[in-house]
Structure formats: structure tokens, C-alpha cells
C-alpha positions in Angstrom: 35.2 27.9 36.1 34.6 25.3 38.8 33.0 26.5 41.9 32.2 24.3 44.9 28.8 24.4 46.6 29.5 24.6 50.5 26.4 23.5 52.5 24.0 25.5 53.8 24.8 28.9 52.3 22.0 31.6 52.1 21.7 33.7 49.2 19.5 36.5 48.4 18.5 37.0 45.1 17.0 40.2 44.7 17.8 40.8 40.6 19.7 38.6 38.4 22.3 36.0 39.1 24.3 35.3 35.7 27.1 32.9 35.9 29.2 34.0 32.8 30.6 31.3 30.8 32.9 33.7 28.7 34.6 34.9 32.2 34.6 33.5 35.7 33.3 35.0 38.7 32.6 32.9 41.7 30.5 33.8 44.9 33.1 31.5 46.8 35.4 28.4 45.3 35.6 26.4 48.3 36.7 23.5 49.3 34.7 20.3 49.4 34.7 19.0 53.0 32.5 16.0 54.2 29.5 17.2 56.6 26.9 15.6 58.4 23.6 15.7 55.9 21.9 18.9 55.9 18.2 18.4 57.7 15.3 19.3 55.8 12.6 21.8 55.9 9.7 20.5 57.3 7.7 18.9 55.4 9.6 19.9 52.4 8.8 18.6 49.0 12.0 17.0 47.5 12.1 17.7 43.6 14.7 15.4 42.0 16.1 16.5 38.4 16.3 12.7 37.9 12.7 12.4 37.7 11.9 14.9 35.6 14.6 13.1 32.7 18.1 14.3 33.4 20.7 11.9 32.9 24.3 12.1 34.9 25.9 10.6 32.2 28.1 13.6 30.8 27.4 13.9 27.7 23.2 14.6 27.5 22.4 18.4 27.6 20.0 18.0 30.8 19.2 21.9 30.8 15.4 21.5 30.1 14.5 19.0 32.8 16.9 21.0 35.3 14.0 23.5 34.4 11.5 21.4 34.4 12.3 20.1 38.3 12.8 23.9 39.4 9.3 25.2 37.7 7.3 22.3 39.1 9.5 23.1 42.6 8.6 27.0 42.5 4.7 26.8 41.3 4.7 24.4 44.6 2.9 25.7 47.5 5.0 24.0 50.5 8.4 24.0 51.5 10.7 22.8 48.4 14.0 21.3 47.3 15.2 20.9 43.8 17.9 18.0 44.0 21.0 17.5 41.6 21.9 14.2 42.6 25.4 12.5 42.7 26.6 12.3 39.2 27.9 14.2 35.7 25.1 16.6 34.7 26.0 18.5 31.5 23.9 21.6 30.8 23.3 24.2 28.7 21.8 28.0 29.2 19.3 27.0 32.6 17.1 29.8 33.8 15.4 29.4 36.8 12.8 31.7 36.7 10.1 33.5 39.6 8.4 34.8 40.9 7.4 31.5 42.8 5.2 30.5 45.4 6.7 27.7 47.2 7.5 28.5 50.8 10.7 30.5 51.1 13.5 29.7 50.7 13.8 27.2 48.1 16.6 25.1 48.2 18.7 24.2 45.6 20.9 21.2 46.6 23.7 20.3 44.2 25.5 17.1 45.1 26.9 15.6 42.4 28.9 17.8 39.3 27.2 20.2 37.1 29.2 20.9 33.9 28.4 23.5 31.3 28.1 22.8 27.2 31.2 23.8 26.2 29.7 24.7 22.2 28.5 28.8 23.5 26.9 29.1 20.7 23.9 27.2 22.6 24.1 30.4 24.8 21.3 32.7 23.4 21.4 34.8 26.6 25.4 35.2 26.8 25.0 33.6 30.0 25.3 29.8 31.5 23.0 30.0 34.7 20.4 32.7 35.8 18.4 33.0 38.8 15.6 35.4 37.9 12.8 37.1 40.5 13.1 34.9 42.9 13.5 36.2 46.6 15.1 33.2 49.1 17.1 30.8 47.7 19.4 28.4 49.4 22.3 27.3 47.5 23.9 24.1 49.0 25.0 20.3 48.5 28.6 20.0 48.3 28.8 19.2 44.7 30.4 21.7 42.0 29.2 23.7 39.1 32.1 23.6 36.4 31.5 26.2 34.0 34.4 24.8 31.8 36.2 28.1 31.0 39.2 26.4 29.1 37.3 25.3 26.9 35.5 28.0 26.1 38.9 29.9 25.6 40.1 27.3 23.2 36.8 27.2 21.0 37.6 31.1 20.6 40.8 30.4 20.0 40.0 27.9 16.9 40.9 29.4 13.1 37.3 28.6 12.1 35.3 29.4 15.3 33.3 32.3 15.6 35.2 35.5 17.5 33.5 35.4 21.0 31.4 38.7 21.3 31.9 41.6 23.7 29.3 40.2 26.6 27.3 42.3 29.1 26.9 40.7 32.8 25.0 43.4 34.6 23.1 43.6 37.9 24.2 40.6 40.0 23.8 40.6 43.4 25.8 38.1 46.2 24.4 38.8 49.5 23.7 37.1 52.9 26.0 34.4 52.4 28.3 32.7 55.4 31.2 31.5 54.9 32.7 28.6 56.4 36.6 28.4 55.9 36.5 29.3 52.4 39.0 30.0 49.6 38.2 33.0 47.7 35.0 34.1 49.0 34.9 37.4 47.1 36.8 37.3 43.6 36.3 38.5 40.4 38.7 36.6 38.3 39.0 38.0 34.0 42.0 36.6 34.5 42.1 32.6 34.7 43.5 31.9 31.6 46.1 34.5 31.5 48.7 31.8 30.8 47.3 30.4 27.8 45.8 33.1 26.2 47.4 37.0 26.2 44.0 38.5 25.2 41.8 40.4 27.6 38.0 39.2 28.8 35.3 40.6 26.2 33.1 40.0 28.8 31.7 43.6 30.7 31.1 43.2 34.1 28.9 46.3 35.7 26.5 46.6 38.9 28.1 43.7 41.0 27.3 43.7 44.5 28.9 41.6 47.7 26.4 42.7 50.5 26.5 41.5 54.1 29.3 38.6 53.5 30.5 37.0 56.7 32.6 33.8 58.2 35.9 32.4 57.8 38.4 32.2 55.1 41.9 30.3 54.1 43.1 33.0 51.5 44.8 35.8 52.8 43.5 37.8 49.6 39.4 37.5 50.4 38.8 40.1 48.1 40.1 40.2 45.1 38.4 42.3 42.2 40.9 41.2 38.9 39.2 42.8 36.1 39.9 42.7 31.4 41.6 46.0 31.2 40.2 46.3 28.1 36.7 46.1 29.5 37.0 47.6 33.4 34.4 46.1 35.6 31.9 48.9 36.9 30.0 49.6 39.7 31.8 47.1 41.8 29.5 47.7 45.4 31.5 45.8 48.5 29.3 46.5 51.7 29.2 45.3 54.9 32.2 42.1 54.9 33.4 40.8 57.6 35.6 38.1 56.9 37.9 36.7 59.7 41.2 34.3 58.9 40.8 30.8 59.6 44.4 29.4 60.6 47.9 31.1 60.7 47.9 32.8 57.2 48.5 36.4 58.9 46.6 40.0 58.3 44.2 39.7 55.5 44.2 42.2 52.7 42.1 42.9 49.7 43.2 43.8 46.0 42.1 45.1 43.2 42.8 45.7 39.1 40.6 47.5 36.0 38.0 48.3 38.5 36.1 51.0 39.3 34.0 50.2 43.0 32.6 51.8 45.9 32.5 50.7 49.6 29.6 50.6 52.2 29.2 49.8 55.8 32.3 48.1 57.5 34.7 45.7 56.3 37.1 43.4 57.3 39.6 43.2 55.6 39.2 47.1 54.1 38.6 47.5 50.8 41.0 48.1 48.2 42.8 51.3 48.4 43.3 52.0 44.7 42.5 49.6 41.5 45.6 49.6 39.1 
């Protein structure tokens, strides 16, 4: 999974935000695009993962000091950044945990490359990233966060590697987010490595909602909802999306396989209008 980290996109967190490293699903995968530098918040506290030990070298498991920077960042009592810096951060299971008292929101800025440990078996919670009770968080930077799903495919894959579990990834919520000319903004993708590997997701996706989603996109497929037949993703809420083309790609559309949703509000494009 590689997702890139547009700038200055809002997201509520109002339960549980799992980034699955058995599966993807993205919030967006856009495009990297150079910007002029985001201003801070006034008088905002800048908390640099750097200085709390990680090392963008690739190779050193940095997940403890990325926790370390984001605690000291939350218990704060002013405005506050945690920076990811330019560079190769490799991490294992990260959770940022709240509640918090630092002004709202806290910003998490992610320039440089954040890379997952590819060994899961570091992953005691089944998941790579969590963002727990915290309300107002702004995730932005224009770096990535690589999740490093072929090789998690080919670790299963190995004779005398451990069978990868049937995984739960439950109440995750993507709302208030803009979009700024963005490839696949809404996508659940079981699907990735369909060409290397004929098995289906073990990973069960339920109570996943998109909520008030708006801006521009370059996909004429916005919303896509491609889940493992042999585990159908449940409770699939899409409410309030309005989602206009950016550039001749013609009518926007939505689709949708091993699914069962529900729609809310308007939306634009219209949901799917039945999940194969």
C-alpha cells in the first residue's frame, strides 16, 4: 500500500483509524504535487520525530519514538505539530493514542516516506497505524505512507511462514476531507495483488464510513468499493460526496464488488447501484 499525503487535508477522527497491513484501503492515493509550504498555526509547537530518536535511514524500526513525538505533542497544551521529516522512516504497529489536550487540531505533517515492517508478526494488534480518541487531526505534508503490501503477500506466500490469520478492521471512519485533484479518493481495494496471488483478502472489513467528502478528482471511478469475496466488507456507510471531475475524463461513476453498503445524504457521483 502506498498512499500519498496531499497537504492540508482535514480528517475527523471520531473512532478508530486502522490502516490494515494485510489489505489496503486508502482515504485517497494522490498524487504528489509541489505546493507552496503550508503556514502554521499560531504559535504552534513543532514536535520533530527526529528529536525524539528516529532515524530515516530505512532499516531502524522508529515506531516507539514516532510515539514518543505524538504523546509529548498531544499532552501539550498549545497548538501542535508532529513532523516526519524528509527521509526513509521504517515502522512498526504505531498507535497514536487520545484523548489529548493540545489545541485542536493537531497536525500531523509527513514529508518524507513512512514505510511499514514488512515481518507482521510485529503486528500484535492486526493493524499497522491507529489513530485512537482523538477528535481533530490534520493529516498533511506531501510525503507517503507505504504500507508494503507485496511483501506482506509474499511472506504469506513462503512454505515455512506462518498462514496469515482471518483479520478484523472494524469502525473506521474518513470524514471531512477535501480533495484536491485526486486519484482514487474513495477505494477500498482487497484486490491489489490479484495478479500475483489468486487467493482472496483474510482481512474483514465492517463499519467503514466516507462522510462529507468533497473536491476534485482525476479518476473517473471515485468510488470504488472492491471487496475479498470470501470475506464481504460490511457496513460500507457513503454519505454526503460530492466529488466533481477535474479535466476531460467524462461522467464519473461509482462501482462496487463483495459489498454490502448503504447511502446517506447526496452524492456525486451516485452510489453504486448493485455490488456483484
Amino acid at each position: 500500500m502506498v498512499t500519498s499525503v496531499g497537504r492540508g487535508r482535514r480528517i475527523v477522527m471520531e473512532a478508530r483509524l486502522l490502516l490494515g497491513i494485510a489489505c489496503v484501503i486508502f482515504c485517497s492515493a494522490v498524487q504528489c504535487t509541489p505546493l507552496h509550504p503550508r503556514r502554521g498555526l499560531i504559535g504552534e509547537t513543532v514536535f520533530d520525530v527526529t528529536k525524539y530518536g528516529a532515524k530515516p535511514d530505512g532499516r531502524t524500526d522508529n515506531a516507539i519514538e514516532f510515539i514518543q513525538a505524538w504523546s509529548a505533542a498531544c499532552n501539550s497544551n498549545g497548538a501542535a505539530k508532529v513532523l516526519i521529516p524528509r527521509g526513509q522512516f521504517v515502522a512498526g504497529e504505531v498507535i497514536f493514542a487520545g484523548p489529548c489536550t493540545a489545541k485542536k487540531p493537531i497536525i500531523l505533517e509527513i514529508q518524507g516516506n513512512v514505510l511499514a515492517y514488512s515481518d507482521i508478526s510485529a503486528y500484535s494488534n492486526g493493524a499497522w497505524m491507529m489513530i485512537e480518541k482523538v477528535d481533530g487531526v490534520v493529516v498533511t505534508g506531501g510525503g507517503t505512507i507505504n504500507g508494503r503490501g507485496r511483501e506482506v503477500w509474499m511472506y504469506g506466500k513462503r512454505k515455512d511462514g506462518p498462514p496469515l490469520p482471518v483479520l478484523l478492521a472494524t469502525n473506521i471512519v474518513f470524514q471531512d476531507i477535501v480533495m484536491n485533484k485526486v486519484r482514487n479518493p474513495i477505494v477500498i481495494d482487497q484486490h491489489y495483488d490479484s495478479k500475483r496471488k489468486r487467493e482472496q483478502s483474510k482481512v474483514k472489513l465492517s463499519d467503514v464510513h466516507f462522510r462529507n467528502i468533497r473536491g476534485t478528482t482525476v479518476s473517473q471511478v471515485p468510488i470504488s468499493l472492491n471487496c475479498s469475496s470470501a470475506f464481504p466488507c460490511e457496513g460500507v456507510e457513503l454519505a454526503n460526496i460530492n466529488l466533481m471531475p477535474f479535466g476531460p475524463i467524462g461522467p464519473l461513476k461509482s462501482s462496487c464488488s463483495s459489498a454490502r453498503f448503504f447511502l446517506r445524504g447526496k452524492l456525486n457521483p451516485a452510489g453504486p447501484a448493485a455490488c456483484l
